[in-house]
C-alpha positions, -999 to 999 in steps of 0.1 A, spaced: -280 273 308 -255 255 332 -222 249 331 -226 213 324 -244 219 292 -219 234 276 -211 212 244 -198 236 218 -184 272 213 -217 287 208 -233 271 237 -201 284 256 -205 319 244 -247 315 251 -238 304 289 -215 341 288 -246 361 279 -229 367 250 -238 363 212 -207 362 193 -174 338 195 -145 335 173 -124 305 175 -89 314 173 -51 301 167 -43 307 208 -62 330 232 -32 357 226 -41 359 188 -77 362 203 -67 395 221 -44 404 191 -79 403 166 -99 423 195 -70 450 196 -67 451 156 -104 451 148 -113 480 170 -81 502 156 -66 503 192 -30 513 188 -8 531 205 -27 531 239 -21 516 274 -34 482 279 -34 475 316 -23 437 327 -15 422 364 20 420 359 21 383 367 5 375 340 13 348 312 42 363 291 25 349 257 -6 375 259 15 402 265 24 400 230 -8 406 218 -2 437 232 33 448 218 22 431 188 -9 450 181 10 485 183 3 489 222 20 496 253 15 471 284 7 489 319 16 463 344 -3 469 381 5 444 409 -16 415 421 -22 406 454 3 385 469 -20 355 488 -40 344 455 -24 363 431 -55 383 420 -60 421 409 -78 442 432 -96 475 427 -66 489 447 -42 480 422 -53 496 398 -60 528 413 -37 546 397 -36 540 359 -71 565 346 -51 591 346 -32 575 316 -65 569 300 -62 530 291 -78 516 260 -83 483 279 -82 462 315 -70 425 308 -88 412 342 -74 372 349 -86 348 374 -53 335 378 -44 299 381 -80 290 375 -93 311 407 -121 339 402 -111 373 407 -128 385 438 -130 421 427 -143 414 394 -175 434 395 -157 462 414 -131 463 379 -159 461 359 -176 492 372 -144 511 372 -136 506 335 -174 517 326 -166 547 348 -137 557 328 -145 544 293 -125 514 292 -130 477 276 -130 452 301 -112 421 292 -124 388 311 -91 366 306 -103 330 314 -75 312 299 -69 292 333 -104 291 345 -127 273 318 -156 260 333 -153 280 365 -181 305 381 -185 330 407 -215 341 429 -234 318 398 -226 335 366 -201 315 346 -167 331 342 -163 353 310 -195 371 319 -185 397 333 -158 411 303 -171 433 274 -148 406 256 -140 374 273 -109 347 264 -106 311 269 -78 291 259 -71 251 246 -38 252 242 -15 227 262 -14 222 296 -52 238 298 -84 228 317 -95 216 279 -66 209 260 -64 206 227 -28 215 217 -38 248 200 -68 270 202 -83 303 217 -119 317 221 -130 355 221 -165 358 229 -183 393 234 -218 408 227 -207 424 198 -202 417 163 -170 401 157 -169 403 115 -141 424 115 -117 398 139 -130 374 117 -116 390 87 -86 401 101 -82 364 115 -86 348 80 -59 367 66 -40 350 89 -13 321 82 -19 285 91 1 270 119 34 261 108 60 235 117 81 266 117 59 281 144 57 249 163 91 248 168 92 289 179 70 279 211 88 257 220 122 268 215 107 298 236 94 282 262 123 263 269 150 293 268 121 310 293 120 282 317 161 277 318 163 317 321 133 315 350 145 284 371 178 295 370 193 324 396 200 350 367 165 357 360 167 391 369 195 403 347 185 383 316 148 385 312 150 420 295 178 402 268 156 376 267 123 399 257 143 414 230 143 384 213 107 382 210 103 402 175 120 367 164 98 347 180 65 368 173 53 345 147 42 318 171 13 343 180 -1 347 144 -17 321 133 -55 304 123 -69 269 132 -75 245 103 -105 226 99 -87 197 113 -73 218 145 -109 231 147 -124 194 148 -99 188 176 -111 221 200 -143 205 193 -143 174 203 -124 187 235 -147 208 248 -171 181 249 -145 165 277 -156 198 300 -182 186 324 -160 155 332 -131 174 336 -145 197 357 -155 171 381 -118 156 379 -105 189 387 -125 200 419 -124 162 435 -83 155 431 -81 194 443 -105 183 473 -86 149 475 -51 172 481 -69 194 505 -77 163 527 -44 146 522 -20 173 523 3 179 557 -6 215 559 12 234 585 32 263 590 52 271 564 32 250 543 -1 265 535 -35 259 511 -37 280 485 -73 302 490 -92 285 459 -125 304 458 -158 285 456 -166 280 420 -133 275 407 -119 250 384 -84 248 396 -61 249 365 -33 230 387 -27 226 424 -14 256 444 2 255 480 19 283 495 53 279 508 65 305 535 98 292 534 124 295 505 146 265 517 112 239 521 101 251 490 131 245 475 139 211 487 98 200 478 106 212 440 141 192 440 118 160 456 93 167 432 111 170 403 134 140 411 101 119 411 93 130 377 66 156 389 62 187 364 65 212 400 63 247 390 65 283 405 34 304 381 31 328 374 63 352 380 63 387 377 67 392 335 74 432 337 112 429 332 111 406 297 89 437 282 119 462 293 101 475 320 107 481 358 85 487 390 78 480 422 52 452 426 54 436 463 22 416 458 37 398 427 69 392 438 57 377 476 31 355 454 61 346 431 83 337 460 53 314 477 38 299 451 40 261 442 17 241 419 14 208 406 -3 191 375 -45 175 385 -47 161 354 -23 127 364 -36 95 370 -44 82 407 -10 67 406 5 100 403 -13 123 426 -5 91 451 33 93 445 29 138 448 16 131 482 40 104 489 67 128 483 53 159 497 46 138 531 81 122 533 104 157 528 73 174 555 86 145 579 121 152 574 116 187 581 96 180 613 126 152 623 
């Protein structure tokens, strides 16, 4: 099966090799069900630290402790290297991601390292739906894999996450219909989160109030706990159907940038690995001023710019030293490829005109 036949969650989890899938309120309830139906408590769960905030909740959630290991800092990817260090702790699980929608190069290396040492392997595709590497279709890899359709995804649908794996799922299942429906209540948690975060992110206190800011979350955990209903269901549905095009939408505007773009030093391309299905469009920056005045630009034309994904180790009370994360936090910038012509037009426009200025 090829990726363009996919046309439903079954054929999805068929194309992963695998013969089970469970279609869930977001992918971080996904890993929530995985941890609670295999009676994993109290255990390391390793994570690249830059990883989205929401599935680290799954974690604390679940009764768990997140290991954070650092990512490399050009495509913000977890190598073998990084995670040299954690067996000794004896983690339950790897969360592997191919961040921003770009394959994990190491993947196969992580993979035989976790059967080494016992571990599950976790294939996080949340950003990457669709994408492959060296022609196996991402998720394949992971003795569970997770897929996301929640907002601002390759496939959105609002709400919605995927666990797929090899092996029976019943007891997620149960666990997931004891579960709530989503809830006005938890609609307005997300986004009430999401906004303090970004304030608390964008602003120049980040570092002394994410840790105030992750104490909050036992307030906000609800917004992780949740099932589908049939309606919400029908919705994922009828989205995934929209993959192949999208897909094709993706890679050309990506390809359309990489043409366009006035790459030069300190502007760079971000390294997009063949098979990918970029979840948004990366450069690299190598200068904190440019990349500064190209979000003010951006943002002043109405462009959703943002720097993800930043270093999440300090919300969950934690410290470290991670120089990948941090260099990929202070380069990265990336850009919605799901605009109309129009729009991609005017992000060029404006990208081109503050280049100029800098040249003089």
């Amino acid at each position: 099966m090829t990726r363009t036949e996919i046309g439903n969650l079954s054929e999805l989890a068929e194309a992963c090799g695998k013969a089970n899938w469970l279609l869930t309120g977001r992918a971080t309830t996904a890993l929530y069900l995985l941890l609670a139906s295999r009676a994993i408590r109290g255990r390391q769960v390793v994570l690249p630290v830059n990883i989205c905030y929401s599935l680290v909740h799954a974690v604390t959630l679940s009764g768990n402790e997140p290991r954070f290991v650092d990512v490399d800092s050009t495509d913000g990817n977890v190598r073998c290297e990084h995670v040299q260090d954690v067996w000794s702790s004896e983690p339950a699980v790897l969360v592997a991601v191919h961040n921003l929608g770009n394959p994990d190069p190491d993947l196969l290396g992580l993979a035989a390292l976790c059967r080494r040492h016992g571990t599950i392997l976790v294939e996080d595709c949340a950003a990457a739906l669709g994408g492959s590497s060296d022609g196996r279709l991402l998720g394949s890899t992971g003795d569970y894999s997770l897929f996301s359709f929640g907002a601002g995804k390759s496939v959105d649908a609002e709400l919605g996450g995927l666990l797929v794996a090899a092996e029976s799922l019943a007891t997620a299942e149960q666990l997931s219909a004891r579960l709530p429906p989503f809830s006005e209540r938890q609609r307005e948690q997300t986004q009430l989160f999401t906004q303090l975060y970004r304030l608390v992110y964008h602003s120049s206190f980040y570092n002394e109030l994410a840790e105030p800011l992750g104490r909050m979350r036992e307030f906000f955990q609800d917004m992780y706990l949740f099932r589908l209903d049939e309606s919400q269901q029908r919705q994922v549905a009828d989205a995934l159907l929209r993959l192949p095009g999208t897909v094709i939408q993706r890679r050309e505007r990506a390809a359309w940038y990489d043409r366009e773009l006035p790459f030069e030093d300190p502007l760079h391309r971000y390294p997009m690995a063949d098979g990918a299905v970029p979840w948004r469009y990366n450069v690299l920056v190598d200068d904190a001023r440019l990349r500064q005045r190209l979000i003010d630009a951006l943002l002043g034309a109405g462009i959703r710019v943002s720097r993800w994904y930043p270093p999440v180790h300090r919300l969950f009370g934690q410290g470290g030293d991670f120089p990948g994360a941090e260099r990929f936090a202070q380069r990265i910038l990336n850009w919605p490829l799901d605009d109309s012509p129009d729009d991609a037009q005017r992000i060029l426009d404006v990208v081109q005109a503050v280049m100029r200025s800098e040249r003089g």
